[in-house]
N, C-alpha and C positions, 0 to 999 in steps of 0.2 A: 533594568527592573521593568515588568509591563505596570501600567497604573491599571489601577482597578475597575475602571471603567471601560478600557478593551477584553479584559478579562468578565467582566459582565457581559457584556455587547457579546462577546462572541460566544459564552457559554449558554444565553439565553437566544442568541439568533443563527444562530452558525452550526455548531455542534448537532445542535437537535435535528438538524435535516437529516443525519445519517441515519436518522430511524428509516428511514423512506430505502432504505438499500438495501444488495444481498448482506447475507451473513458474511460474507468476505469481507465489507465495507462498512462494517455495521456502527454501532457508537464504540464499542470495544474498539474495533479496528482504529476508529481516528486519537482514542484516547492515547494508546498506545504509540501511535506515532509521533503525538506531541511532546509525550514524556520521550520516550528515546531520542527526539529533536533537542529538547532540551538538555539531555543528557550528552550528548553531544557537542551543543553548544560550548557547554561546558569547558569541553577541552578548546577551545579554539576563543581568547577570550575578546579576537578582534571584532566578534559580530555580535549583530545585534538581538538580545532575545526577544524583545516586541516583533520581530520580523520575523523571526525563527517558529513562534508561537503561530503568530500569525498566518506564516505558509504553510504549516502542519495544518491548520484547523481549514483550511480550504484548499490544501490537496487533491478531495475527489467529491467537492460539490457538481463537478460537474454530471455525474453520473444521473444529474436528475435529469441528461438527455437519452445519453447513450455513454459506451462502455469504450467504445474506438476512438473518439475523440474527446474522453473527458476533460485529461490534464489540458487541452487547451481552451476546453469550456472552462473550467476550473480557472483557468486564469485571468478569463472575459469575466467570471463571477467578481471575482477578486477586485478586478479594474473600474467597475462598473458602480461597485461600491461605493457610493460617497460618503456614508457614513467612518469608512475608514481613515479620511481625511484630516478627521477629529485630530489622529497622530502619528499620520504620515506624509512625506511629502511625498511631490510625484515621482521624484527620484525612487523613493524607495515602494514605493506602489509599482515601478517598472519592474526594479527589481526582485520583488515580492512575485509579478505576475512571472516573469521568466522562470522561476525558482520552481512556480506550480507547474508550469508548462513543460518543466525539463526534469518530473522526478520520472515518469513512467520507465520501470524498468526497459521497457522495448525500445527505446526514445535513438534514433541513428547520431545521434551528438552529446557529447560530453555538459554535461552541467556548467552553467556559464557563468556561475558563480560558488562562493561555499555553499551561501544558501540555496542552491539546487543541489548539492552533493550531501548535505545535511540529509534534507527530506526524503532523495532519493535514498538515501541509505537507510533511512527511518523506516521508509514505506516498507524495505526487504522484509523488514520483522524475523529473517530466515529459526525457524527451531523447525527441524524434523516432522514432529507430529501435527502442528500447526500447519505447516506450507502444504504437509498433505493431507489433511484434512478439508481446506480449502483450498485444495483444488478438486476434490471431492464434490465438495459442495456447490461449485460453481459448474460443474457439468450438469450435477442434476439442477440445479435452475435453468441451465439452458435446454437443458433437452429430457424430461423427468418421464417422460414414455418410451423412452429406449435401454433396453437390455442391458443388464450385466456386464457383460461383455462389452457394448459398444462404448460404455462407461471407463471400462477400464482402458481400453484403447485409446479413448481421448486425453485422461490421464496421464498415462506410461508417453505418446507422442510429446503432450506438454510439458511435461517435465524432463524429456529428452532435449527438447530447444532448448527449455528458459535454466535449467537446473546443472544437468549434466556438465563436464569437462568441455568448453567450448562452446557452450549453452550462450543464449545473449545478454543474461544477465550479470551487470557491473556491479562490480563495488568500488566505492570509492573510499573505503579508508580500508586496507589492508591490514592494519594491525588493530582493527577492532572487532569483536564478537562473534557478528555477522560472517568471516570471515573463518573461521573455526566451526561455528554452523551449517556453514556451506559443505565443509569438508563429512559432516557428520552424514547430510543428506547426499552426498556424493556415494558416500558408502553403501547407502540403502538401494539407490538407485542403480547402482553396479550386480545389484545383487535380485534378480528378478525372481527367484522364489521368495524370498525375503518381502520384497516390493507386491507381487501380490496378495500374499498373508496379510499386511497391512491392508493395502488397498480392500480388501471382502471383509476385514474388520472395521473400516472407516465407511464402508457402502453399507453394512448393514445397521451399523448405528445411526446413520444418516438418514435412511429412506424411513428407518423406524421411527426415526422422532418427525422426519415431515410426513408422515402418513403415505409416503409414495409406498403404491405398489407395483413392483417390475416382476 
């Protein structure tokens, strides 16, 4: 059960920073991870959900450096924390920080606990129209004076590594969801007429509502 006081704490101190971020990372973004953490949890009834909550909701504080080394900012945040002390011990403050440091999809080692295979899976969020939308949306942040074109190349290459058949992204529960989603967007990606149609219908809803013009 989390008590209501970390459930405050962090909805009035924690949460709120994700306004400060892309739309990929937004408050949507982290709500959603903490529900599917929990929902998760669920099945697995050895761990703990004060911990579970808790490494959802500071997953990608770190972003309020940079984007390459979040999850291990993320996890200095977490650590750093003394208010969290209130009801954790440092046991599980270690464990908490590993948990954040080991969800990034791109991460070269295996989650070193549930609670990093939790989040990490959390974070996937994989639906079709979602994962490519945002990564839509994350090129044009990065680069919002560059072409059509160059747009969609940055796109179709990253979702060539992170998405495709042999791509580097894990999953850690195979017979969950995510899992079946993955299959769905494998489809799409297989299929480059397809995958462009999309992408010039997610580029244009995109550049339209940020005002960009390319």
């Amino acid at each position: 059960m989390i008590p209501n006081t970390l459930l405050h704490y962090i909805e009035t101190e924690i949460i709120p920073r994700y306004q400060d971020f892309d739309k990929a990372h937004n408050l949507s973004h982290v709500q959603t991870v903490i529900s599917e953490s929990l929902a998760l949890a669920r099945r697995h009834p050895e761990v703990d959900d004060r911990m579970v909550y808790t490494i959802a909701a500071y997953h990608d504080t770190g972003l309020c450096r940079d984007r390459a080394t979040h999850h291990l900012v993320s996890g200095e945040i977490l650590t750093a924390d003394t208010t969290l002390r209130q009801w954790f011990s440092e046991e599980e403050i270690q464990t908490m920080r590993e948990a954040v440091e080991d969800h990034r999809a791109s991460t070269d080692h295996e989650p070193r606990s549930i609670y990093g295979r939790i989040v990490a899976e959390a974070d996937r969020i994989i639906d079709p129209d979602i994962t490519l939308r945002r990564t839509v949306q994350y090129g044009l942040k990065q680069n919002p004076t560059a072409d059509e074109e160059w747009h969609y190349q940055r796109f179709h290459k990253h979702l060539m590594e992170k998405y495709a058949p042999g791509g580097y992204l894990k999953l850690w529960f195979p017979n969950g969801k995510n899992a079946e989603r993955l299959k769905q967007l494998q489809t799409i990606i297989a299929d480059e007429s397809q995958l462009k149609e999309v992408f010039r219908r997610l580029f244009k809803e995109e550049t339209a509502a940020s005002g960009i013009i390319v």
